[in-house]
N, C-alpha and C positions, 0 to 999 in steps of 0.2 A: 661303735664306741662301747658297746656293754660288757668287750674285755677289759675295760679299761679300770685298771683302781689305781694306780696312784698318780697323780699331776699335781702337780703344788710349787708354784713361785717360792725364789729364796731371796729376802732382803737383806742389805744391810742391818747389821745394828743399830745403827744411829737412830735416834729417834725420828731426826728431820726428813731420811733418806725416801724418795719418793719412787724411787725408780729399784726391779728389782735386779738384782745380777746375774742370773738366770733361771733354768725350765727343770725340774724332772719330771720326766714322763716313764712311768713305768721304772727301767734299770737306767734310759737314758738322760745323763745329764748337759744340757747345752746351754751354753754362754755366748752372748754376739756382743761386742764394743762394751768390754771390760776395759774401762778408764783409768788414768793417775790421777784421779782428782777425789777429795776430800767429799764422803758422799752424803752429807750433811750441806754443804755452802756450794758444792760442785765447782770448787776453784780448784787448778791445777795443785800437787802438792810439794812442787819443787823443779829441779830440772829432769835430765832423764834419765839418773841413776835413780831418784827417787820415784819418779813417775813408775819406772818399770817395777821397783821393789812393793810399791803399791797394788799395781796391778795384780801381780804373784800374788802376792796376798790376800788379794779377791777371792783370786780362783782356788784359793788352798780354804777359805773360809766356805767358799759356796761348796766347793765337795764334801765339806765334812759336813757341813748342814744339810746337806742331799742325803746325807748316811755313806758317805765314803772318804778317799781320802788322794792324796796325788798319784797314789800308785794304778785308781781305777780312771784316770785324762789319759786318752787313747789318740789323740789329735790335736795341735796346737795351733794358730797362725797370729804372729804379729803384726802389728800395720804403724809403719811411724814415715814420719813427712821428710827424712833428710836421709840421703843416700850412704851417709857417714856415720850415722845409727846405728846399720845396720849391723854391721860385725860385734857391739858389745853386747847386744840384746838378743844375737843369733849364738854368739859365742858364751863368753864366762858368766854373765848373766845367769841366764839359763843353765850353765850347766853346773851352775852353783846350788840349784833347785833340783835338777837332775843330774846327780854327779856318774854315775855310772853309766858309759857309753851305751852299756848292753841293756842297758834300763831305761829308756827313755819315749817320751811318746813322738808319734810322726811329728814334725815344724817345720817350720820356715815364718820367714819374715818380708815385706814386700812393702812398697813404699803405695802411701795413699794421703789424700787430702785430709785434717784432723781438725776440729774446729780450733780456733787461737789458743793459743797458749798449751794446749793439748800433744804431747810431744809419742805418745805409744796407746796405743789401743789393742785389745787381746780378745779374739774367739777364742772357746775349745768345746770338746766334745768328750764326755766322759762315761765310762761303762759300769754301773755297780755291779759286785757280786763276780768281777772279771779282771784277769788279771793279763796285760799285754806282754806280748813275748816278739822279739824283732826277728827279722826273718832278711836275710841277706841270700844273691847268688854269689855265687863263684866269679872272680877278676874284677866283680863290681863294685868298686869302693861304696861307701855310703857313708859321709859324714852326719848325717840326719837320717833317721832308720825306718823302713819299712813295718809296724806292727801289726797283732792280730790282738783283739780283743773282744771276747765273747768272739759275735757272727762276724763282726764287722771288723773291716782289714785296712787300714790307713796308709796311704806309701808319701813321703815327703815330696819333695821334686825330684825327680829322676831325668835322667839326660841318656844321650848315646852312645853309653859306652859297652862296647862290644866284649863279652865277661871271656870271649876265646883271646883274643890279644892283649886285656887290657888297655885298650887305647881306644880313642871317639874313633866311633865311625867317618871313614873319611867319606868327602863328596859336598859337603853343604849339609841345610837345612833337610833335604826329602829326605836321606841316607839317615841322618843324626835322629829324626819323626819316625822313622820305620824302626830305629832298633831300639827306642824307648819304649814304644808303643810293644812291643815284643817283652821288651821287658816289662813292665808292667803285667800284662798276662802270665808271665812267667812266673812273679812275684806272688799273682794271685793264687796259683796253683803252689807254690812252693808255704804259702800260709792254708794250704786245705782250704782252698774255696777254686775258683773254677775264673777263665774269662765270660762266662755267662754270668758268675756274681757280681762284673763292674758296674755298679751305678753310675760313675760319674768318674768324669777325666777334665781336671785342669792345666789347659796349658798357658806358657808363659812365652813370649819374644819380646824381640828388642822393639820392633816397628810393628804395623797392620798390616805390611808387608807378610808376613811369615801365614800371615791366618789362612790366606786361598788355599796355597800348597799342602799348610798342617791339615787341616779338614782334608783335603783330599786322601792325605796319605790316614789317616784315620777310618775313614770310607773303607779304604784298601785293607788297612789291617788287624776291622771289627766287622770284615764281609760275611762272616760265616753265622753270623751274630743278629737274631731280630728280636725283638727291640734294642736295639743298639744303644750304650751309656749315654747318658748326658755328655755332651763335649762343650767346655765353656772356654775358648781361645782368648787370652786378655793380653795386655800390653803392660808389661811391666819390669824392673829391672833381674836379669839374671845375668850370671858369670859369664863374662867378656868371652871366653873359650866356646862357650856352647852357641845353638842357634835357634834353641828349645828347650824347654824343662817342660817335665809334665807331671799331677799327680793324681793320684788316684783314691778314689772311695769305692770299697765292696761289701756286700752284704752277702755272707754264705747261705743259701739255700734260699736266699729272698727272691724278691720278683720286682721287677722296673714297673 
């Protein structure tokens, strides 16, 4: 700890507000269950158009209180309770904040428990002093983008899509896990870091069905790799087409 000089909690304004809205540690800034609610009374502050414009505006106040500003959020994730949410909080929402495709930080959105009345909750992770840049392959669409910011390399969900055909890998889940997972390393060398820099890999299926196979084929294609990333397999909703998503956290030049 005796490199350490800056750490300092960031509150709301309000006077009543008890709880803070997130961490800077050093350049990094991190937010976990940024709320729609009124952070003085902590009652919800409307439905979920309002919920979400609130939240935004958390994390636009917490950055600039940190010393930065929306262009140094390098990572985003949403969490809201209804499967029908998701497209206006993933889509114009957001990109009404970040309007520029090529400008935007990693996201995604994913359905979770929210206490009553509570309709969107928001992590992120923010870099000062660092500016992200999205980092795409070849044939791989990416509607949610891949970043690098300072060390640290963000990728949204990624899925199996094979960047020589343009098209999912065929075969099922093991085919669709292997060329993610390819991708992914791919990505992390394509943003100047290495697959020795992934920290962490989350994936996504539809049932606990997917997890024995995912883990294995992860096994298979971080063999070369010791200490091998964190791999966190959850259950949650993704696009009907695929039979995996997965994303990634990297640190260049860091160590597990």
């Amino acid at each position: 700890m005796s490199g350490l000089h800056t750490l300092f909690e960031v509150y709301p304004e309000a006077a009543r507000a008890t709880l803070p809205l997130g961490l800077r540690v050093e350049d990094l800034v991190v937010a976990g269950g940024i709320n729609g609610c009124d952070p003085e009374t902590g009652e919800p502050v409307g439905g979920l158009e309002e919920q979400v414009a609130a939240a935004y505006q958390k994390m636009a106040f917490l950055m600039e209180s940190a010393g930065g500003s929306l262009d140094n959020v390098g990572r985003a994730v949403a969490y809201v309770t209804d499967i029908e949410h998701r497209e206006p909080v993933n889509g114009q929402w957001w990109e009404a904040v970040f309007p520029d495709p090529a400008d935007r930080p990693a996201y995604k959105v994913i359905l979770a428990e929210l206490p009553p009345g509570e309709l969107v909750r928001l992590d992120f992770v923010g870099v000062l002093n660092a500016r992200r840049t999205r980092f795409d392959l070849p044939g791989i669409p990416a509607r949610d983008p891949t970043v690098r910011i300072g060390e640290m390399i963000f990728s949204s969900r990624c899925h199996g899509i094979d960047g020589a055909t343009g098209e999912l890998a065929p075969g099922g889940l093991v085919p669709e896990a292997a060329r993610t997972f390819q991708t992914l390393r791919e990505l992390a060398v394509a943003a100047g870091g290495s697959p020795h820099d992934i920290v962490q890999l989350n994936a996504f299926g539809k049932t606990a069905d997917y997890i024995a196979p995912a883990r294995a084929e992860f096994a298979r294609a971080f063999a070369d790799i010791d200490p091998k990333p964190a791999f966190n397999p959850l259950v949650n909703f993704i696009t009907p087409r695929f039979e995996i998503s997965v994303e990634m956290i990297a640190v260049v030049g860091g160590q597990r």
